[in-house]
C-alpha positions in Angstrom: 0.0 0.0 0.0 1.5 3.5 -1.0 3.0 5.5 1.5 2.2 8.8 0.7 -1.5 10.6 -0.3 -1.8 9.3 -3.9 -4.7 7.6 -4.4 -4.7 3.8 -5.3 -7.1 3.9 -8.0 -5.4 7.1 -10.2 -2.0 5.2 -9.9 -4.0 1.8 -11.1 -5.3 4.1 -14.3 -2.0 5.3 -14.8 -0.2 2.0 -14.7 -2.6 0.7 -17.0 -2.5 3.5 -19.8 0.9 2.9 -19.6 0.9 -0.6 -20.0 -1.8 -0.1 -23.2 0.1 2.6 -24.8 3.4 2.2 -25.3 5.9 5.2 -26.4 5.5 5.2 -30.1 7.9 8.5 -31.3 11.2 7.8 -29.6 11.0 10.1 -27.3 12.2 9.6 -23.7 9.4 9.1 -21.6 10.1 10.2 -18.2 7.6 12.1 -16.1 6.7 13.8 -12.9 2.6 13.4 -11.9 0.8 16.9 -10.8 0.5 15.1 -7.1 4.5 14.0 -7.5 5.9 14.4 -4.0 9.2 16.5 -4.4 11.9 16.7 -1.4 14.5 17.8 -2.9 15.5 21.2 -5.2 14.8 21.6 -9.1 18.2 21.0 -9.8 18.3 17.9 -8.2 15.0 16.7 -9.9 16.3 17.8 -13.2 19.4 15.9 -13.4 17.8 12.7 -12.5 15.2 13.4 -15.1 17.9 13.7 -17.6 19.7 11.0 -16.0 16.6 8.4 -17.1 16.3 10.3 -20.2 20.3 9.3 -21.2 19.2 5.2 -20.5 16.9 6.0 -22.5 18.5 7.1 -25.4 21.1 4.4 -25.3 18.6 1.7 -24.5 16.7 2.8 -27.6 20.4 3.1 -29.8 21.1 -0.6 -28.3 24.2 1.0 -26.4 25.4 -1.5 -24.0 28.1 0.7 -21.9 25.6 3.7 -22.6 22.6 2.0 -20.5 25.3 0.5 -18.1 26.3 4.2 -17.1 23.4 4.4 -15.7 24.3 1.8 -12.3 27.1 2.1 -9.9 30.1 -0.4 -9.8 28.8 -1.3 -6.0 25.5 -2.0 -7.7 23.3 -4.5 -5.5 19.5 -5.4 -5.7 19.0 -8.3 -3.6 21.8 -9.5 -4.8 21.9 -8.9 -8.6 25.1 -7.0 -9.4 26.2 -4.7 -11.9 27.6 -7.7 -14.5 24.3 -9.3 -14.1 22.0 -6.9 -14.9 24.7 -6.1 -17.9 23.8 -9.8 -19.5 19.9 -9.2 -18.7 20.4 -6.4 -21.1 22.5 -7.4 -23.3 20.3 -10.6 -23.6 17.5 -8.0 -24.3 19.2 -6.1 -27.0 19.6 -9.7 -28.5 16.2 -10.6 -28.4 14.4 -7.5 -29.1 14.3 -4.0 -31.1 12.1 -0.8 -30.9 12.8 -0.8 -27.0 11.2 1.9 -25.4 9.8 2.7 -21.8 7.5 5.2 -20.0 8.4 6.0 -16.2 6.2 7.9 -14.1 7.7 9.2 -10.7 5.0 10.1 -7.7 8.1 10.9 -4.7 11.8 11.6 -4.7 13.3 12.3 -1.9 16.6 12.9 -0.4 18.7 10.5 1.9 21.9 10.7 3.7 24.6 13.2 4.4 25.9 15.2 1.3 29.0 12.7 1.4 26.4 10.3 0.6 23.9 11.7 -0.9 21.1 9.3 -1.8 18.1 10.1 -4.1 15.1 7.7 -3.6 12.7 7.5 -6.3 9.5 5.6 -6.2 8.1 5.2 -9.9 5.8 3.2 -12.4 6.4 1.6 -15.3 7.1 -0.2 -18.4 9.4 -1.0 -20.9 8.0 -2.2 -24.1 10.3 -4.3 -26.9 9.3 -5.7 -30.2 10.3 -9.6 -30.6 12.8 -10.3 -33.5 11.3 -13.6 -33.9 7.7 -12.9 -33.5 7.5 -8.9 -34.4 4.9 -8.8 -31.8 5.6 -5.9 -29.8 4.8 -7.1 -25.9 5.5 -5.3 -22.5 9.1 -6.9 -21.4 9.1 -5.7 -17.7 6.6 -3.6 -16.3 6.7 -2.0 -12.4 4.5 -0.3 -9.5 5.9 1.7 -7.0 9.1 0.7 -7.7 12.0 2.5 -5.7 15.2 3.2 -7.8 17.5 4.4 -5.2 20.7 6.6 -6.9 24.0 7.9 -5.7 25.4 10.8 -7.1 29.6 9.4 -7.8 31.6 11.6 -10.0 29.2 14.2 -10.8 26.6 11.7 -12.3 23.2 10.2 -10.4 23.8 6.1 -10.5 21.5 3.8 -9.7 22.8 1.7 -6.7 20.2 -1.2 -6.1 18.7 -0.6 -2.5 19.5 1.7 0.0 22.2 -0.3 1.8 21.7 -2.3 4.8 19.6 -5.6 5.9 17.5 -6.2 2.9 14.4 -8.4 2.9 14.7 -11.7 1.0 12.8 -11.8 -2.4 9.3 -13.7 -2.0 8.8 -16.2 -4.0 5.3 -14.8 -4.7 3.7 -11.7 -4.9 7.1 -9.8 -5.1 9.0 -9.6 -8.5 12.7 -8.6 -8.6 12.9 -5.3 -10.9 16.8 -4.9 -11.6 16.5 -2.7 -14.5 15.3 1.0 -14.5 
């Protein structure tokens, strides 16, 4: 259940227009809702716009090392690594073309001291891929309330997995591991 005032059923709608209309221009599809809960400065929210918007881009160009900017070398989602989640997209770019996704961000918020600096993100979405055996174009990971947690190292926002500490155990139902963005 959402932990902040958005109600259930507008983020259902949303996730499902999302999940029925995919991106069809090429455009980068990364976007803020009216009611998006905003702790930290403009500044901040703009560069972790842009930062989606790059992954994007290089998702879409099938850029390998381009997407792969996008995550920290200490990259760790419950246990997934940074070389894993570099075969789960290069397996992708094997498998499919016309890769696009839409995410929808309703909080970011700031963590940590400035040596630290943590942004924590809590988004829907979907990335969409057309088969290069079938040519059916299909929903290839899709996400609700998702929470991308980023560091900012070097002067770029990186994705880092989870926030650090104990994590809880993936289910083995009811609770899908999302390691991409």
């Amino acid at each position: 259940m959402p932990t902040h005032p958005i109600p259930v059923l507008s983020i259902f709608c949303l996730a499902l227009s999302l999940c029925l209309s995919p991106a069809s221009n090429g455009e980068a599809k990364t976007q803020l809702t009216p009611n998006t809960i905003q702790e930290v400065d403009q500044q901040t929210v703009s560069e972790l716009v842009v930062t989606f918007e790059e992954a994007e881009r290089a998702m879409q160009a099938h850029d390998l090392d381009g997407v792969m900017v996008l995550y920290s070398d200490e990259y760790d989602y419950h246990g997934l690594k940074k070389a894993d989640v570099r075969n789960i997209w290069r397996k992708l770019f094997d498998h499919y073309q016309e890769l696009e996704s839409v995410h929808t961000f309703s909080m970011i918020r700031r963590l940590g001291p400035a040596s630290k600096l943590t942004a924590e993100m809590t988004c829907t979405g979907v990335i969409w891929g057309t088969s290069k055996q079938t040519t059916l174009r299909t929903p290839i990971d899709s996400w609700y309330e998702e929470v991308h947690y980023l560091r900012k190292e070097n002067g770029r926002w990186r994705i880092v997995g989870h926030a650090g500490g104990n994590v809880q155990p993936i289910l083995q139902f009811g609770i899908a591991p999302h390691p991409l963005f």
